[in-house]
C-alpha positions as a Markdown table, in Angstrom:
| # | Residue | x | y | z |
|---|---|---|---|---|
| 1 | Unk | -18.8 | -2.9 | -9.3 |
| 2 | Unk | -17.4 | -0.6 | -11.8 |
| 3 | Unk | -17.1 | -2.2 | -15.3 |
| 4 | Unk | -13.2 | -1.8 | -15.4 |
| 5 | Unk | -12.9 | -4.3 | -12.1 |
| 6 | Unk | -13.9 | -7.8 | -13.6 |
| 7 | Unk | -12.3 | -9.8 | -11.0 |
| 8 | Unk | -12.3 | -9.3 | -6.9 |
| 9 | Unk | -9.7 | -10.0 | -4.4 |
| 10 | Unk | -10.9 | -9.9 | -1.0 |
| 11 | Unk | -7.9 | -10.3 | 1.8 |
| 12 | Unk | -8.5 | -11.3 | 5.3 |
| 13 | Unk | -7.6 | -9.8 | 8.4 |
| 14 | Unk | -5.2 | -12.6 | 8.5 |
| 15 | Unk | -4.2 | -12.7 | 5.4 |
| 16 | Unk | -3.4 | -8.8 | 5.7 |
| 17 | Unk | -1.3 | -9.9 | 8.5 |
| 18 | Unk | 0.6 | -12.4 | 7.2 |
| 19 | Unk | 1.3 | -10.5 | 4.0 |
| 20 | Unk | 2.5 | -7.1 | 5.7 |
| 21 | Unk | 5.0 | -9.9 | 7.8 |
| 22 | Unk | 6.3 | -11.4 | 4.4 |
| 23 | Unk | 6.6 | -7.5 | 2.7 |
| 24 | Unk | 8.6 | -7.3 | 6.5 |
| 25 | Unk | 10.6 | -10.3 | 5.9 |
| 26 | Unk | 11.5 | -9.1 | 2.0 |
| 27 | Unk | 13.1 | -5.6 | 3.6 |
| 28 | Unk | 14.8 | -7.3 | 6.6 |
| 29 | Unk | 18.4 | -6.8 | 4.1 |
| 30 | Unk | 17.2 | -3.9 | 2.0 |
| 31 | Unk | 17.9 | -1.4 | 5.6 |
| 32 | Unk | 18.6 | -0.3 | 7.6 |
| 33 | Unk | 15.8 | 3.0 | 7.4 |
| 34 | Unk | 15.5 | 5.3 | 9.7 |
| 35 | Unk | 12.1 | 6.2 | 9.6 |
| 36 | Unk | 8.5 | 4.1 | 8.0 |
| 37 | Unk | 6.3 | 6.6 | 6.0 |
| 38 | Unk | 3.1 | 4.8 | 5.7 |
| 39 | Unk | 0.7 | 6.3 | 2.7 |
| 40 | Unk | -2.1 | 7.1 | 4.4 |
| 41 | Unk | -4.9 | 5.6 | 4.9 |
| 42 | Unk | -4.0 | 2.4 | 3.4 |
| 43 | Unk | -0.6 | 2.6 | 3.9 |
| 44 | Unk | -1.3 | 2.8 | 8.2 |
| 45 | Unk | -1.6 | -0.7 | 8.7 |
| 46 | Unk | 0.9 | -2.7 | 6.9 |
| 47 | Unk | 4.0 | 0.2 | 7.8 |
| 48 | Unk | 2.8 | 0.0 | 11.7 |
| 49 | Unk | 3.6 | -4.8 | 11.0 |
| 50 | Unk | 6.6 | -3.5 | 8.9 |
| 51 | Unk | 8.0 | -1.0 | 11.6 |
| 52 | Unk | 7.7 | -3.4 | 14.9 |
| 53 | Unk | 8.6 | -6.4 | 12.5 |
| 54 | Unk | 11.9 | -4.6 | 11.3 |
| 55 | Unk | 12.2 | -2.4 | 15.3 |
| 56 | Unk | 11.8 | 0.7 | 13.2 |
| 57 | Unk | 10.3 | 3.2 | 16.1 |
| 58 | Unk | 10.1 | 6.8 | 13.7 |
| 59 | Unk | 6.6 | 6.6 | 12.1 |
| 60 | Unk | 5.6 | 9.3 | 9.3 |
| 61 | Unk | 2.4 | 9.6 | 7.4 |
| 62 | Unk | 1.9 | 11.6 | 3.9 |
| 63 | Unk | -2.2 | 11.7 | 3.2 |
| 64 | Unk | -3.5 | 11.5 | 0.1 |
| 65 | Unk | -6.4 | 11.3 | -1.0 |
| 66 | Unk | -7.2 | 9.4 | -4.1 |
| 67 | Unk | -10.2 | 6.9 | -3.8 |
| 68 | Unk | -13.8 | 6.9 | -2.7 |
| 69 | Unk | -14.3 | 3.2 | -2.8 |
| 70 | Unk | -14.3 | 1.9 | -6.3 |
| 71 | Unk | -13.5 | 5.3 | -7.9 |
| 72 | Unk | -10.4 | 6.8 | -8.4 |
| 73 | Unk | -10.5 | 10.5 | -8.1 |
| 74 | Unk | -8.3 | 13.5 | -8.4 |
| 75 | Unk | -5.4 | 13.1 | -6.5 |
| 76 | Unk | -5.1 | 15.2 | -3.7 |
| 77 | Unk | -2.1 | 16.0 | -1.4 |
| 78 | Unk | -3.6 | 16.6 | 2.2 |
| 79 | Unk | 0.0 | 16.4 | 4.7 |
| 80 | Unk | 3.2 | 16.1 | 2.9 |
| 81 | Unk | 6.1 | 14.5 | 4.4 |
| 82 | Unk | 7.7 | 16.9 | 7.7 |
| 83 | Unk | 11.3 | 18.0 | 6.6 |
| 84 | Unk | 12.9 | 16.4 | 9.4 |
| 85 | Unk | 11.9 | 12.5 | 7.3 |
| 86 | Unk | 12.6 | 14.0 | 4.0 |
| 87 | Unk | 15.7 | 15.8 | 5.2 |
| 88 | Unk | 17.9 | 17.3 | 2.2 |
| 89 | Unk | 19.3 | 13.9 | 1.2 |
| 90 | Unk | 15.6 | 12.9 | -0.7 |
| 91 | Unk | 14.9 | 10.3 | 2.0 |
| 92 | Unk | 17.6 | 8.6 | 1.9 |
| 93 | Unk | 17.6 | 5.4 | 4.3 |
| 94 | Unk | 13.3 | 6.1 | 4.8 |
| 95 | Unk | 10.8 | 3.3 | 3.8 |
| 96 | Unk | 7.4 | 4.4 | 2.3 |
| 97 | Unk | 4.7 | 1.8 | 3.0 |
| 98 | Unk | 1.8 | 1.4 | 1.2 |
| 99 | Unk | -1.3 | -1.6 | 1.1 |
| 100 | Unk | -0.9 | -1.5 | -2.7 |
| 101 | Unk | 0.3 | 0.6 | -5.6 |
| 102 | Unk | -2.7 | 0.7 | -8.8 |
| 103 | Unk | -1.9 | 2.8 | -11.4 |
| 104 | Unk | 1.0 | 4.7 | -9.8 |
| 105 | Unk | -0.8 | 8.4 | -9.8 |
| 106 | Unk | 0.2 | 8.1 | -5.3 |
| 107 | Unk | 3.3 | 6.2 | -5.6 |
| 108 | Unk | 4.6 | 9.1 | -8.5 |
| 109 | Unk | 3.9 | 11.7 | -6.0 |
| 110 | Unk | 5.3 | 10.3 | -3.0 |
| 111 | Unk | 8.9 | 9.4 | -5.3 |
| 112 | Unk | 8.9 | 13.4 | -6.2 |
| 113 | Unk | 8.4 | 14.3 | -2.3 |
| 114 | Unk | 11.1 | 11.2 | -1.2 |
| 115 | Unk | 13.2 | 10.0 | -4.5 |
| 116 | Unk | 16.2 | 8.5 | -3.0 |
| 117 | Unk | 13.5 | 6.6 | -0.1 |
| 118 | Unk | 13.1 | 2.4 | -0.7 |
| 119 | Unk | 8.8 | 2.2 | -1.8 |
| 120 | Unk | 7.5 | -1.5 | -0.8 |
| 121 | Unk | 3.6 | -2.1 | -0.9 |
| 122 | Unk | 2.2 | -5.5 | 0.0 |
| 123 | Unk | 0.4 | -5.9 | -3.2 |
| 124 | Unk | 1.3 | -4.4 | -6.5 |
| 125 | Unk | -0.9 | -3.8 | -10.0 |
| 126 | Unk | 1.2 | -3.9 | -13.9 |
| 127 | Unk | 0.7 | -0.4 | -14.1 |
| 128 | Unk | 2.2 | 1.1 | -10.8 |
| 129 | Unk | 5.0 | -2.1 | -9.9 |
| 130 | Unk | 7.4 | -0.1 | -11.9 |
| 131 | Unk | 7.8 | 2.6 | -9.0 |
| 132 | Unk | 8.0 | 0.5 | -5.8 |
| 133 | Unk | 11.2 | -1.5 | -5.2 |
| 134 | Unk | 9.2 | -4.4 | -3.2 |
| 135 | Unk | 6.1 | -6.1 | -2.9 |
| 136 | Unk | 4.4 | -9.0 | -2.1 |
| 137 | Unk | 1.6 | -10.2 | -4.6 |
| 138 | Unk | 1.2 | -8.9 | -8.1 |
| 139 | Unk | -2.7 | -8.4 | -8.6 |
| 140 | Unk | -4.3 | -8.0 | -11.8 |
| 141 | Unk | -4.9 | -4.6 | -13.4 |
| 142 | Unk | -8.6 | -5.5 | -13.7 |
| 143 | Unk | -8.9 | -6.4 | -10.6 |
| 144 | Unk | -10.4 | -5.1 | -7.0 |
| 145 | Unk | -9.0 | -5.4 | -4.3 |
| 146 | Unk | -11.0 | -5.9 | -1.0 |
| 147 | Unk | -8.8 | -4.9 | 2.0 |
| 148 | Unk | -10.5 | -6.2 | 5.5 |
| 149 | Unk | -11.2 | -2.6 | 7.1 |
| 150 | Unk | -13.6 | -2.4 | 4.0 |
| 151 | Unk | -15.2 | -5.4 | 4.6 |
| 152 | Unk | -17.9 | -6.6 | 6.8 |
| 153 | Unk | -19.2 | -9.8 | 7.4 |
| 154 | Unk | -22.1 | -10.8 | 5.8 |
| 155 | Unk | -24.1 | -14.0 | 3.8 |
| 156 | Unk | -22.3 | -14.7 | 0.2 |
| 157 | Unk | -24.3 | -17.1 | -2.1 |
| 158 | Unk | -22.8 | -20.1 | -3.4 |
| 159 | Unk | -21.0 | -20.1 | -6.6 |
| 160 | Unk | -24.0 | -22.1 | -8.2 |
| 161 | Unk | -26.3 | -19.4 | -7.4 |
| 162 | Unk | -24.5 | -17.0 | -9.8 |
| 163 | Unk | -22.0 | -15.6 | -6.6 |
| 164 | Unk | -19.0 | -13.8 | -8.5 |
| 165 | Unk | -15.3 | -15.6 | -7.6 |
């Protein structure tokens, strides 16, 4: 693990769930939207809970590209936004989804494509809550964040036997 992530929080299929149905709960009176623009790829699975949790039936993508497991990279804008979400009003009554917002390099480019759209994530680090208007869990800056699609099931250690918590 790179030195900057001293701590790791891995999240359950379940867990997943039931946070992407709480972020779904928190937005039930911040609508009504029009459209879900999930963040792609992270982004796919918690707006498709949000959409059928809030009967939103327009799903958008933007792809970005920003990490490669542990690393951040360059950022890198692969599908923008189609003009009929954005419209002319900034995105006015859309919801961006996203799994979680780091350091807020993604979430700063999806506010220029979409700045009048509402930005909810499920989890949220110091550095990037700023620019999303709800979220679930605040997470540690210094901290990893294992999402289930990255995770496989395997033997962990015990504790005693120098596992990391």
């Amino acid at each position: 693990m790179d030195e900057k992530w001293q701590k790791s929080f891995p999240v359950s299929w379940d867990q997943f769930h039931r946070d992407a149905r709480a972020l779904a709960w928190r937005l039930h009176g911040e609508g009504p939207f029009s459209a879900v623009v999930a963040i792609t790829r992270g982004g796919l699975v918690p707006a498709a809970v949000v959409a059928r949790e809030l009967g939103i039936r327009v799903i958008e993508t933007v792809c970005i590209a920003s990490y490669d497991y542990e690393k951040q990279g360059e950022l890198q804008v692969l599908k923008k936004v189609g003009e009929t979400i954005a419209g002319t009003d900034g995105g006015k009554q859309v919801l961006i989804v996203d799994d979680l917002v780091d350091t807020g390099a993604t979430a700063r480019v999806v506010r220029a494509m979409l700045p009048h759209a509402h930005f909810a994530t499920v989890y949220a680090k110091p550095e990037g809550r700023p620019l999303v208007d709800t979220f679930v869990t605040e997470v540690s800056q210094d901290t990893w964040i294992y999402l289930p699609w990255d995770m496989g099931l395997a033997f962990t250690p015990p504790i005693r036997d120098g596992a990391k918590v």
